[in-house]
C-alpha positions in Angstrom: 109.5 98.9 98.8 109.1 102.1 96.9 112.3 100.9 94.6 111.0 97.4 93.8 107.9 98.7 93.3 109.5 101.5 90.4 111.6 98.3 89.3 108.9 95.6 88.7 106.0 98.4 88.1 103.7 96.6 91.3 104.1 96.8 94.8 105.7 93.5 96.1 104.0 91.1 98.2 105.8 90.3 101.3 106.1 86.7 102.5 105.7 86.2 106.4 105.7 84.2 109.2 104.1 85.0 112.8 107.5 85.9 113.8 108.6 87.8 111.5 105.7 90.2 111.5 105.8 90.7 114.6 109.1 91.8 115.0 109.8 93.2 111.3 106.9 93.8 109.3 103.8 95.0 111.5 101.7 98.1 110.5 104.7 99.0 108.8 104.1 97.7 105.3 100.4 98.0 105.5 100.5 99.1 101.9 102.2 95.6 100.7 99.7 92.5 100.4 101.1 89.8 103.1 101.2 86.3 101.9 101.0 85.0 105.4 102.4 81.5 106.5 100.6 79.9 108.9 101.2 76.0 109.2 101.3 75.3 112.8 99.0 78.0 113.9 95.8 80.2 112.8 96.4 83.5 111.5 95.6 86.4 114.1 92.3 88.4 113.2 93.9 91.4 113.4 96.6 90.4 110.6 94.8 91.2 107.1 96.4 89.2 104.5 96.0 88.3 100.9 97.5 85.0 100.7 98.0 82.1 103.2 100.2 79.2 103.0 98.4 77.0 105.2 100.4 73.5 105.1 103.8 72.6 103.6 103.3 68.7 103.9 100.5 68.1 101.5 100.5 65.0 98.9 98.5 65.5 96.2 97.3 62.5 94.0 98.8 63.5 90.4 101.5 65.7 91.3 104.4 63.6 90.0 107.6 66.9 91.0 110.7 66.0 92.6 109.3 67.0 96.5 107.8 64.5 98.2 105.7 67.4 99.8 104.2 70.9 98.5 102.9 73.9 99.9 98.9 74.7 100.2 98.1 78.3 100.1 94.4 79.9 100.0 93.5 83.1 98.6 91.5 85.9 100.4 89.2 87.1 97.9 87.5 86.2 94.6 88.8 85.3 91.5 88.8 88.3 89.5 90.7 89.8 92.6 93.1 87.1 91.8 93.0 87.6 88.0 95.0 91.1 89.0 97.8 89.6 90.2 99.0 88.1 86.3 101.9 89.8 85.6 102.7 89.3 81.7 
């Protein structure tokens, strides 16, 4: 983490599923933001993340892309909280 986060100048955000915390990324990467994927199942209160992706089978009136179906996420704070994340 320490080397992507020299590379790209920001700590990466690491992308996880229930399983996958559990058994890889835990307490260990508590410095990381999580962007948590939780489709078929709520999030457990003890896992503190910054992003959710809470369906993957959404249709959205308008969105005219080449997937039938797109990902929902949510994030977990306000929007100048948000406004960090640009990366230009």
């Amino acid at each position: 983490m320490d080397a992507l986060a020299a590379y790209y100048g920001t700590k990466p955000i690491i992308y996880v599923a229930r399983e996958s915390y559990e058994s890889i990324v835990g307490n260990d990467l508590s410095d990381c933001d999580l962007w948590y994927r939780s489709v078929y199942s709520v999030v457990p209160q003890s896992v503190d993340w910054t992003f959710r992706q809470y369906s993957n089978l959404r249709i959205l009136d308008g969105y005219s892309g080449s997937e039938r179906y797109i990902d929902m996420n949510v994030f977990n704070s306000a929007l100048d909280d948000f406004k960090k994340y640009r990366i230009y």
